[in-house]
C-alpha positions as CSV (number, residue, x, y, z in Angstrom):
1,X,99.5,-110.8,-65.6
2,X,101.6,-107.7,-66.6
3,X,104.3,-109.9,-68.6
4,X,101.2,-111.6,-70.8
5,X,100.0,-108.5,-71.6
6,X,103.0,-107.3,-72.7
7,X,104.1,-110.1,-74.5
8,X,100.9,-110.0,-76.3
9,X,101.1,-106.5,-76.9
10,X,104.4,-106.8,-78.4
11,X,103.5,-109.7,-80.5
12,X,100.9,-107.5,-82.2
13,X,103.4,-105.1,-82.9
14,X,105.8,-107.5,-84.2
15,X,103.2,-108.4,-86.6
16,X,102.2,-105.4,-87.9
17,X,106.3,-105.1,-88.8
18,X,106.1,-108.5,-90.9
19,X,106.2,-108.0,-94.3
20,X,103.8,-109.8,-95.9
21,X,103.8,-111.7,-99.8
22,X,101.6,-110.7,-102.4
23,X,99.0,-112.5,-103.6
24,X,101.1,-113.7,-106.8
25,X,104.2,-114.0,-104.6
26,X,101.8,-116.4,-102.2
27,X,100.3,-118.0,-105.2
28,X,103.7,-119.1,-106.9
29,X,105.3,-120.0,-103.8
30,X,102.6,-122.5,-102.8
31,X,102.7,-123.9,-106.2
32,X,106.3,-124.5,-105.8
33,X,105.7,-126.0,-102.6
34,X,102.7,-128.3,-104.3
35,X,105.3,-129.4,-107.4
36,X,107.8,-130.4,-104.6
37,X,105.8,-132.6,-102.7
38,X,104.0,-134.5,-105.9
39,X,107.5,-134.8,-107.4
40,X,108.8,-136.2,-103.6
41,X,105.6,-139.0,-103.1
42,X,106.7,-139.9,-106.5
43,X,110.2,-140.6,-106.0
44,X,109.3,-142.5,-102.6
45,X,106.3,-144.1,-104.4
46,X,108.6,-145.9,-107.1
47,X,111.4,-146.5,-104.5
48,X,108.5,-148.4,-102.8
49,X,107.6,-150.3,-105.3
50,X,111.2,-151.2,-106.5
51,X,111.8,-152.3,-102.6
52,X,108.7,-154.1,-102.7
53,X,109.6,-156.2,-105.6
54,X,113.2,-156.5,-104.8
55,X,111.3,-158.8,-101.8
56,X,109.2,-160.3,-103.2
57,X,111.8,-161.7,-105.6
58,X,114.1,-162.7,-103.1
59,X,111.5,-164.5,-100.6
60,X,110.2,-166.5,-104.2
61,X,114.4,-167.7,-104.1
62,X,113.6,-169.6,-101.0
Protein backbone atom coordinates (compact mmCIF):
# COMPACT_ATOMS: atom_id res chain seq x y z
CA UNK A 1 0.00 0.00 0.00
CA UNK A 2 3.08 2.24 0.69
CA UNK A 3 4.34 2.07 -3.13
CA UNK A 4 0.64 3.31 -4.33
CA UNK A 5 0.81 6.05 -2.25
CA UNK A 6 3.87 7.01 -3.32
CA UNK A 7 3.44 6.57 -6.73
CA UNK A 8 0.36 8.65 -6.47
CA UNK A 9 2.05 11.09 -4.58
CA UNK A 10 4.73 11.52 -6.96
CA UNK A 11 2.33 11.67 -9.88
CA UNK A 12 0.79 14.75 -8.33
CA UNK A 13 4.00 16.23 -8.13
CA UNK A 14 4.96 15.42 -11.59
CA UNK A 15 1.96 17.25 -12.54
CA UNK A 16 2.28 20.21 -10.93
CA UNK A 17 5.89 20.35 -12.95
CA UNK A 18 4.00 20.07 -16.47
CA UNK A 19 4.01 22.97 -18.18
CA UNK A 20 0.85 23.64 -19.40
CA UNK A 21 -0.44 25.55 -23.09
CA UNK A 22 -2.24 28.66 -23.02
CA UNK A 23 -5.46 29.07 -24.00
CA UNK A 24 -4.51 30.46 -27.63
CA UNK A 25 -1.63 27.94 -27.71
CA UNK A 26 -4.52 25.10 -26.90
CA UNK A 27 -6.89 26.76 -29.22
CA UNK A 28 -4.51 26.87 -32.39
CA UNK A 29 -3.16 23.60 -31.74
CA UNK A 30 -6.53 21.83 -31.76
CA UNK A 31 -7.48 23.70 -34.85
CA UNK A 32 -4.44 22.34 -36.51
CA UNK A 33 -5.24 19.08 -35.32
CA UNK A 34 -9.16 19.62 -36.69
CA UNK A 35 -7.67 20.84 -40.39
CA UNK A 36 -5.50 17.63 -40.38
CA UNK A 37 -8.06 15.20 -39.90
CA UNK A 38 -10.84 16.93 -42.36
CA UNK A 39 -8.05 17.23 -44.96
CA UNK A 40 -7.09 13.29 -44.11
CA UNK A 41 -11.07 11.74 -44.42
CA UNK A 42 -10.92 13.74 -47.52
CA UNK A 43 -8.02 12.27 -49.09
CA UNK A 44 -9.24 8.66 -47.98
CA UNK A 45 -12.89 9.70 -48.97
CA UNK A 46 -11.92 10.39 -52.77
CA UNK A 47 -9.37 7.41 -52.81
CA UNK A 48 -12.53 5.53 -51.82
CA UNK A 49 -14.50 6.47 -54.24
CA UNK A 50 -11.82 6.20 -57.07
CA UNK A 51 -11.30 2.42 -55.71
CA UNK A 52 -14.84 2.07 -55.76
CA UNK A 53 -15.30 2.90 -59.35
CA UNK A 54 -12.15 1.41 -60.44
CA UNK A 55 -14.52 -1.93 -59.43
CA UNK A 56 -17.20 -1.31 -60.50
CA UNK A 57 -15.72 -0.75 -63.93
CA UNK A 58 -13.83 -3.70 -64.06
CA UNK A 59 -16.69 -6.32 -62.70
CA UNK A 60 -19.12 -4.41 -65.68
CA UNK A 61 -15.92 -5.97 -68.16
CA UNK A 62 -17.09 -9.34 -67.28
Amino acid sequence: MKKISTYIHEAIEELHQVRWPTRQQAVRLSSIVLVFVLVTAALFGAVDFLLAELVKLLLSLT
